[in-house]
C-alpha positions in Angstrom: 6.9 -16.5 -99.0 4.2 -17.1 -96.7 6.0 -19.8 -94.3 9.0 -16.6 -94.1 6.1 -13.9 -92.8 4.7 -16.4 -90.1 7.7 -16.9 -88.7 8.4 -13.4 -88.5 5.2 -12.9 -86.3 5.3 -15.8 -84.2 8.8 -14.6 -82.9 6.8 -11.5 -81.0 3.8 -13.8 -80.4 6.3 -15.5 -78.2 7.9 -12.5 -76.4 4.6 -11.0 -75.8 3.6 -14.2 -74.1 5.8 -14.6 -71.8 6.0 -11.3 -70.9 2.2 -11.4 -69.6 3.1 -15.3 -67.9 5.4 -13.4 -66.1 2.8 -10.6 -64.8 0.2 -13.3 -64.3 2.4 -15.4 -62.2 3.6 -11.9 -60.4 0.3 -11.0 -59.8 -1.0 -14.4 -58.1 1.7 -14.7 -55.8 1.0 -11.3 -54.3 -2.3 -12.5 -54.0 -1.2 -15.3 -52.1 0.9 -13.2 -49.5 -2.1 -11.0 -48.8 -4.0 -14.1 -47.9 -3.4 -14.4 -44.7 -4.0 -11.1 -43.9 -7.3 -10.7 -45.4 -8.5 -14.0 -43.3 -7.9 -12.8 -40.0 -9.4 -9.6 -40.4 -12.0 -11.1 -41.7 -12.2 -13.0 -38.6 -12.3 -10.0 -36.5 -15.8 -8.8 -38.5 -17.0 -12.0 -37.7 -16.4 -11.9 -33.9 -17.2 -8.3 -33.8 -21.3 -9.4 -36.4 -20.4 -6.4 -38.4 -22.1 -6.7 -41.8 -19.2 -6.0 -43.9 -20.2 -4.5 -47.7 -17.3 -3.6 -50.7 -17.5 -0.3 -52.9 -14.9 1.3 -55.1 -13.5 4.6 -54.7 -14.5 7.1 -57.5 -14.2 8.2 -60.3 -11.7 6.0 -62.2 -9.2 4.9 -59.3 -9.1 1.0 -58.7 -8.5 1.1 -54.7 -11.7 -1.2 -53.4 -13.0 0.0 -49.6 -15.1 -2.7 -47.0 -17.7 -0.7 -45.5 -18.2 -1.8 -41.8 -21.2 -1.4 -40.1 -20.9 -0.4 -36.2 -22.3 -3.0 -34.0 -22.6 -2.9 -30.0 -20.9 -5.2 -28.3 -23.2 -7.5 -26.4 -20.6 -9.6 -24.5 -19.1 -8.4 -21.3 -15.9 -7.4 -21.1 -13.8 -6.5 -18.3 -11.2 -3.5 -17.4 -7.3 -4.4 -16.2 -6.7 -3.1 -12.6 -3.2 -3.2 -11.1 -3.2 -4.8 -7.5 -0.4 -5.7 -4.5 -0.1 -9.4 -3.1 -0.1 -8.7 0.5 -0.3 -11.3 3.0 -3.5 -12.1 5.1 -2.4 -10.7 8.4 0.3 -8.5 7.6 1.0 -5.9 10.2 3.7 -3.4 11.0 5.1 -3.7 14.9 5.6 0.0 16.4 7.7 1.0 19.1 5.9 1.7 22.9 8.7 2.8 24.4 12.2 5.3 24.0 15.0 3.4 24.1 17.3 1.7 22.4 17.4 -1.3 20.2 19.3 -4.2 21.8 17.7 -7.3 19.9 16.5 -8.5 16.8 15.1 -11.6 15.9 16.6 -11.9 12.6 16.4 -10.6 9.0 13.5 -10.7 6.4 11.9 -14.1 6.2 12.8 -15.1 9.4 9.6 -17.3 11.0 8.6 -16.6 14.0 6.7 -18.7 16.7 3.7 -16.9 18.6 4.7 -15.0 21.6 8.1 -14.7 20.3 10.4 -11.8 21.0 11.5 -9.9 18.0 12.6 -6.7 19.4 13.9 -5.9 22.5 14.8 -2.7 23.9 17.2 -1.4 26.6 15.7 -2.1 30.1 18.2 -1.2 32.9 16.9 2.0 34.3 13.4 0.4 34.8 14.7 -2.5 36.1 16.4 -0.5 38.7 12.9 1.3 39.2 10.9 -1.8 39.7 13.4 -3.0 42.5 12.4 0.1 44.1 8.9 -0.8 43.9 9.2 -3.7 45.0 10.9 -2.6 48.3 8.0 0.2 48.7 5.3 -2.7 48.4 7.0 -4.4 50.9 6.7 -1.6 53.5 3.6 -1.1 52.8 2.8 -4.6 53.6 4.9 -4.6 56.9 2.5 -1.5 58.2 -0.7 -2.9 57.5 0.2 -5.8 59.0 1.2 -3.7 62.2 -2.2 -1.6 61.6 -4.2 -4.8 61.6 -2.6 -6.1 64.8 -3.6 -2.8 66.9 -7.1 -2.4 65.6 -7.9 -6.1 67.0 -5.7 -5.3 69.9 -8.0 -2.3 70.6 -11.1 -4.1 69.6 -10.8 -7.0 72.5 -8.9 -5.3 75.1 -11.2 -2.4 75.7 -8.7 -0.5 75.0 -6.5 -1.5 78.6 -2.8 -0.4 77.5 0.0 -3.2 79.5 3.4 -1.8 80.3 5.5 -4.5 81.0 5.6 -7.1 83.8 1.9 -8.6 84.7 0.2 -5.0 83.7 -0.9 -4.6 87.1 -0.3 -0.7 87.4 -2.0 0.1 84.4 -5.1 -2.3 85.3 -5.3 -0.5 88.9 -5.0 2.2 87.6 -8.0 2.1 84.4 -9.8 0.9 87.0 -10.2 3.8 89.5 -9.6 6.4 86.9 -12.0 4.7 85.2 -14.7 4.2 88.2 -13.8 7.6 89.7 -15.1 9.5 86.6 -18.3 7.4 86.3 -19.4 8.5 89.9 -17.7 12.2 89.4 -19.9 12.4 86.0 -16.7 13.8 84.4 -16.0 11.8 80.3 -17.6 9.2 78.3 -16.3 5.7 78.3 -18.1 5.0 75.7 -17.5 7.4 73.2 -13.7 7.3 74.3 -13.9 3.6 73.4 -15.6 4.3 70.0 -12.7 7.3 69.5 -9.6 4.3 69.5 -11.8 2.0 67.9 -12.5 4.5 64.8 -8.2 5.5 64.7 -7.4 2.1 65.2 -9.3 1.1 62.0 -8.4 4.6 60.2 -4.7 3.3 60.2 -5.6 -0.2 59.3 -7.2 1.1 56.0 -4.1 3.8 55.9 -2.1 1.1 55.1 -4.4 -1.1 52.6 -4.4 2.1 50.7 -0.2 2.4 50.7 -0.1 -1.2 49.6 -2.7 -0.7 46.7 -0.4 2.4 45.5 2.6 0.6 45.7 1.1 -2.5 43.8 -0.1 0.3 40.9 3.2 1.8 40.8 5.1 -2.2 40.4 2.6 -2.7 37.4 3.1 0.0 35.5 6.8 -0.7 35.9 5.9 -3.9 34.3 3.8 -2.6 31.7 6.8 -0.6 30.7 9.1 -3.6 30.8 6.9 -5.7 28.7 6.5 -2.4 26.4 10.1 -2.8 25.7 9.7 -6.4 24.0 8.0 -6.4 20.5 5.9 -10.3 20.7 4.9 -12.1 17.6 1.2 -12.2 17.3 1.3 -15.7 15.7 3.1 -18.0 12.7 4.2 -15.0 11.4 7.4 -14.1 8.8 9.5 -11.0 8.8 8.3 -9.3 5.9 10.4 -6.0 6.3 12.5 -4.1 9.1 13.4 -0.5 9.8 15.6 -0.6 12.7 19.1 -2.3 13.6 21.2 -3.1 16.7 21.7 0.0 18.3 19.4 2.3 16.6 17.5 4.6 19.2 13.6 4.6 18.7 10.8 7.0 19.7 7.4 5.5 21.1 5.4 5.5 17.7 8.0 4.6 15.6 7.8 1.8 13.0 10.6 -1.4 13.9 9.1 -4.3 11.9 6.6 -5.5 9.6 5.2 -9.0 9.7 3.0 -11.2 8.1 1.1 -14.8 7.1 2.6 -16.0 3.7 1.0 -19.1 3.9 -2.1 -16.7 3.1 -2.0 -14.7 0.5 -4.2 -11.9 -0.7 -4.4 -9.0 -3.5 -5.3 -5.8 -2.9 -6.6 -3.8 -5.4 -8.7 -0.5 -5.3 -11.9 -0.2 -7.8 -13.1 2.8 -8.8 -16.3 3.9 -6.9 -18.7 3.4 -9.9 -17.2 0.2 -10.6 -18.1 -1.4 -6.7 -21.3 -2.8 -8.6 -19.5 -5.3 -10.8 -17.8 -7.1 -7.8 -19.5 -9.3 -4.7 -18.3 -11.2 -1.9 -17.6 -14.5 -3.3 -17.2 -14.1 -7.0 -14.1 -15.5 -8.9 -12.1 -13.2 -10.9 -8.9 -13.6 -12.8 -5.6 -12.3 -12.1 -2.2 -12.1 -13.8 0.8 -12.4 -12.5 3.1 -9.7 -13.9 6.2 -11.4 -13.6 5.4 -14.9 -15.2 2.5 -13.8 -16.6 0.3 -16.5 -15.7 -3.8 -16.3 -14.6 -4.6 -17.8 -12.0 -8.2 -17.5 -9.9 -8.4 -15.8 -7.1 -11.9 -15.1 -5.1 -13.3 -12.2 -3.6 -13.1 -12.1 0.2 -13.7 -8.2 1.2 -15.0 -5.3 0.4 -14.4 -2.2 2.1 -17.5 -0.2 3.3 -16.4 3.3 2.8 -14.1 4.3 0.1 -10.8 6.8 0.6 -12.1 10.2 0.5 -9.2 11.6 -1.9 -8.9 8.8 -4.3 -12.0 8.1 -4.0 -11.5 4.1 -4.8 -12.9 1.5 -2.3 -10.6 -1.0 -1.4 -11.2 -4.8 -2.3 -9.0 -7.7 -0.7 -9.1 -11.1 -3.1 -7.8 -14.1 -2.0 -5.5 -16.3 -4.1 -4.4 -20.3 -4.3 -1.7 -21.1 -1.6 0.4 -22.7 -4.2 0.2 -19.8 -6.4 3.9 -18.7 -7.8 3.4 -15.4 -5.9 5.1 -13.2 -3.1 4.2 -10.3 -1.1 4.2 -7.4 -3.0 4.4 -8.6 -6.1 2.0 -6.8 -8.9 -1.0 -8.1 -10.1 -3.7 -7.3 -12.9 -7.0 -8.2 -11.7 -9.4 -8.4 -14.6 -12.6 -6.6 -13.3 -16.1 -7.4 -15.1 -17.7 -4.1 -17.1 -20.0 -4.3 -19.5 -18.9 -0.9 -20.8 -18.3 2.8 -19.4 -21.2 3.7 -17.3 -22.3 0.2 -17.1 -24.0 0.5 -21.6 -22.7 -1.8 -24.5 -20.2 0.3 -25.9 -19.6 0.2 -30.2 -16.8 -2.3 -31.3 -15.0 -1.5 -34.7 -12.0 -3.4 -36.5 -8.8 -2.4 -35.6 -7.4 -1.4 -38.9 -9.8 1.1 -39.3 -8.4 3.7 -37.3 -6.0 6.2 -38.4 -3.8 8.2 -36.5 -3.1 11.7 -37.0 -0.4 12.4 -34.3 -2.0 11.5 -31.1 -5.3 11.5 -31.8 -7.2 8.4 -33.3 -10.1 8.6 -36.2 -11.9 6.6 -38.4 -13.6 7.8 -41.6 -17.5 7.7 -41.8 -19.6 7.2 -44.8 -22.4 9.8 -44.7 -25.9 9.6 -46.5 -24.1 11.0 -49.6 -21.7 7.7 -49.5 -18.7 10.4 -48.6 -16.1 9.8 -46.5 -15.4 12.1 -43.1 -12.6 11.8 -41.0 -14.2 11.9 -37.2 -11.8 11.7 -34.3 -13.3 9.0 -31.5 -11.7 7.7 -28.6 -10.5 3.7 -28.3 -9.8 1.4 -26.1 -7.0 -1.4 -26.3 -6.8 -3.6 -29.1 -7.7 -6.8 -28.2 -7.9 -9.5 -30.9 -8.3 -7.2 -33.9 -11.3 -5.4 -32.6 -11.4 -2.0 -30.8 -14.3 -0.3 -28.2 -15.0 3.1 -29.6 -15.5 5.3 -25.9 -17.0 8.4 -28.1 -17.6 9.3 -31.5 -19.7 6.6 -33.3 -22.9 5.6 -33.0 -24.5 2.6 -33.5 -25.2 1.5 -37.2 -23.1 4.3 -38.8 -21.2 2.7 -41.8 -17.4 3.4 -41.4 -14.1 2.9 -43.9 -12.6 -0.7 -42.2 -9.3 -0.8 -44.7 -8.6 3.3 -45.1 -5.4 3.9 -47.1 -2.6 6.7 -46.2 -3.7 9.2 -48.8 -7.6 8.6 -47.7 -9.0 12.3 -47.3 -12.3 13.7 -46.0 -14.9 13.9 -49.2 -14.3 11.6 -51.4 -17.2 9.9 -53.4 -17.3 5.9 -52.9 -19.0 3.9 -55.4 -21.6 0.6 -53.9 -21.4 -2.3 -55.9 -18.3 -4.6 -55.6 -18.5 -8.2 -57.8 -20.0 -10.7 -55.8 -17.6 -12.7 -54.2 -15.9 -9.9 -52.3 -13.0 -7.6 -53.1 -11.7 -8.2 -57.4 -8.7 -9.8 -57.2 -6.0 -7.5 -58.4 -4.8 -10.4 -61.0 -8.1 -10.4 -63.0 -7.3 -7.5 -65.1 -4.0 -9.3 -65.9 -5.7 -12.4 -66.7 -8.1 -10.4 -69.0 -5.3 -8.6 -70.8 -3.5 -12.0 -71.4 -6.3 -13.4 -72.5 -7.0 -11.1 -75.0 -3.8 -10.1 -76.3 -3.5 -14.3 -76.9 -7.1 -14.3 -79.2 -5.2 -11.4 -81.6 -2.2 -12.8 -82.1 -3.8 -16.1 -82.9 -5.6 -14.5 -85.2 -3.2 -12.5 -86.7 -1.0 -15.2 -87.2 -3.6 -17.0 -89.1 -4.5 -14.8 -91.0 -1.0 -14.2 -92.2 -0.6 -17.8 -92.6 -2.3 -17.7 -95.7 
């Protein structure tokens, strides 16, 4: 009789066992997945020195809150800026002249030698002007050659005019005329003399004059003719053109832009309160944004002023020569800043903000140990760990894993187990354990 009533109980005992083996070994190997997760945000309070505490929500609810302290962040950090790779010399070419465009020296990375032409504009009609000019110095040069030759000729020969043959007529008869009037007391000699000299030297100078204008009016011919040629001012490359054969240009119109690529540069423009953080000389990083990798590039200028509508100063960093880069490419240049307004600015995990449309919030423990939702502003997230901009203050104690239905008000309870957050398969284990003792004893009893 007996042996028939134990086996009727052990039958449940078994059943009842292996239904709480199964939740056991359900509730461990959630455990397990959540590992992973717990470790690295655990990590991020590490990095961050927050002094991280547990608490339970209240009354009755089994949900188990960390409480983060907010910490400053004592190391630097540094603020993205988006810059252009230009080269080191890069200019853009402008027309001097109307015309139109007859030559090119080739497309975009063509290299060009110094001196070399690469535009060229029509020249006929001022090539048909400076042959004029050139005839008109060349008259000019014939009459002062003339003009010299008569004011020597009236210099040294007292000014005695000779008409042909030996000159005789007009000796005999400068030299009565000349006699007659000196003992008559009728003229001056001398101021007649002086009179030829002075016109003689007059035209002389006359003529110097017509050969300086004509010499001004060949060069600026010239000037105009070399106007028409675009040089290249060194081992340069053609980044960029505007014009083709054919096209007619205006003086002041852009044809090419060229530059250096064997020197390369970023250009980026800083903020004006930000000009502190950078000197001549320091290294900074910067990203490439189409492969993405950091190179170091070094600071080379600084703009004195900054633009007046942007109000950005312009910096110029120079990069490797080997560095997988083109001109204008983009660029992230990470700029030092140890927080807005140059302070240490508060650092909380990640996970602690919640959203509520567009605006970010985290929920504050007040002296009362309830929660309230406070909007703040964030920065990026950057390893697990977010700068609060506004909102929180140093050493409030915040919510670091809020849940979805987590509402302003609610009582949180201190005093978690040592050891961190209860796992959520002791209570299983418990159960088991003491659903096992009864029927143990229950079967024994029975048993006799």
């Amino acid at each position: 009789m007996s042996s028939s009533s134990t086996s009727s109980v052990s039958a449940p005992q078994g059943n009842y066992l292996l239904k709480f083996g199964l939740s056991m070994f359900t509730a461990f190997a959630l455990a397990a997945c959540g590992g992973h997760d717990k470790q690295s945000e655990e990590k991020a309070d590490d990095a961050a020195g927050h002094r991280v505490a547990h608490a339970e929500m209240a009354p009755q609810e089994s949900q188990n809150f960390q409480i983060v302290q907010v910490r400053l962040d004592n190391k630097p950090g540094s603020v993205p800026l988006g810059g252009t790779v230009v080269s080191r010399n890069e200019t853009t070419l402008k027309a001097q002249m109307p015309g139109r465009v007859v030559f090119i020296a080739g497309e975009e990375g063509t290299k060009l030698e110094p001196n070399q032409v690469i535009v060229a504009l029509d020249d006929e009609g001022l090539l048909a002007k400076r042959k004029s000019a050139l005839a008109q110095l060349d008259r000019a040069l014939s009459a002062v050659r003339a003009a010299r030759i008569q004011y020597t000729d009236t210099i040294y020969n007292d000014g005695v005019q000779t008409r042909g043959g030996m000159g005789m007529p007009s000796m005999f008869d400068h030299m009565f005329t000349k006699n007659i009037g000196d003992m008559m007391g009728v003229g001056d000699p001398d101021m007649d003399r002086y009179a030829q000299i002075q016109a003689a030297r007059s035209a002389a100078e006359q003529a110097d004059s017509a050969v300086v204008q004509a010499q001004a009016a060949l060069d600026e011919i010239e000037t105009m003719l070399r106007d028409k040629q675009t040089l290249s001012p060194g081992n340069v490359v053609i980044l960029e053109k505007y014009i083709e054969v054919g096209d007619s240009v205006m003086p002041g119109q852009p044809l090419v832009k060229v530059g250096d690529v064997s020197k390369l540069q970023v250009r980026v423009n800083l903020p004006s309160g930000m000009i502190k953080a950078v000197r001549k000389g320091m290294k900074l990083p910067v990203t490439l944004g189409t492969s993405g990798a950091t190179i170091q590039g070094e600071v080379e200028r600084i703009y004195p002023s900054a633009d007046p509508v942007s109000h950005t100063v312009t910096v110029k960093i120079s990069i490797p020569s080997d560095a997988p880069a083109a001109p204008g490419m983009y660029v992230t240049v990470s700029i030092p800043d140890s927080g807005k307004g140059g302070r240490a600015l508060p650092v909380i995990p990640a996970r602690a903000v919640v959203w509520r449309g567009s605006q970010s919030a985290v929920f504050v423990l007040n002296k009362d140990n309830r929660t309230e939702m406070r909007m703040v502003r964030v920065g990026k997230n950057r390893g697990g760990l977010v700068k609060v901009l506004s909102g929180l203050r140093p050493g409030e104690r915040i919510i670091a894993n809020p849940t979805p239905t987590l509402t302003s008000g609610v009582q949180i309870m201190q005093g978690s187990p040592p050891g961190g957050q209860r796992s959520s398969a002791e209570p299983v284990r418990r159960q088991y354990d003491r659903a096992r003792s009864e029927n143990v004893s229950y079967s024994y009893r029975r048993s006799y």
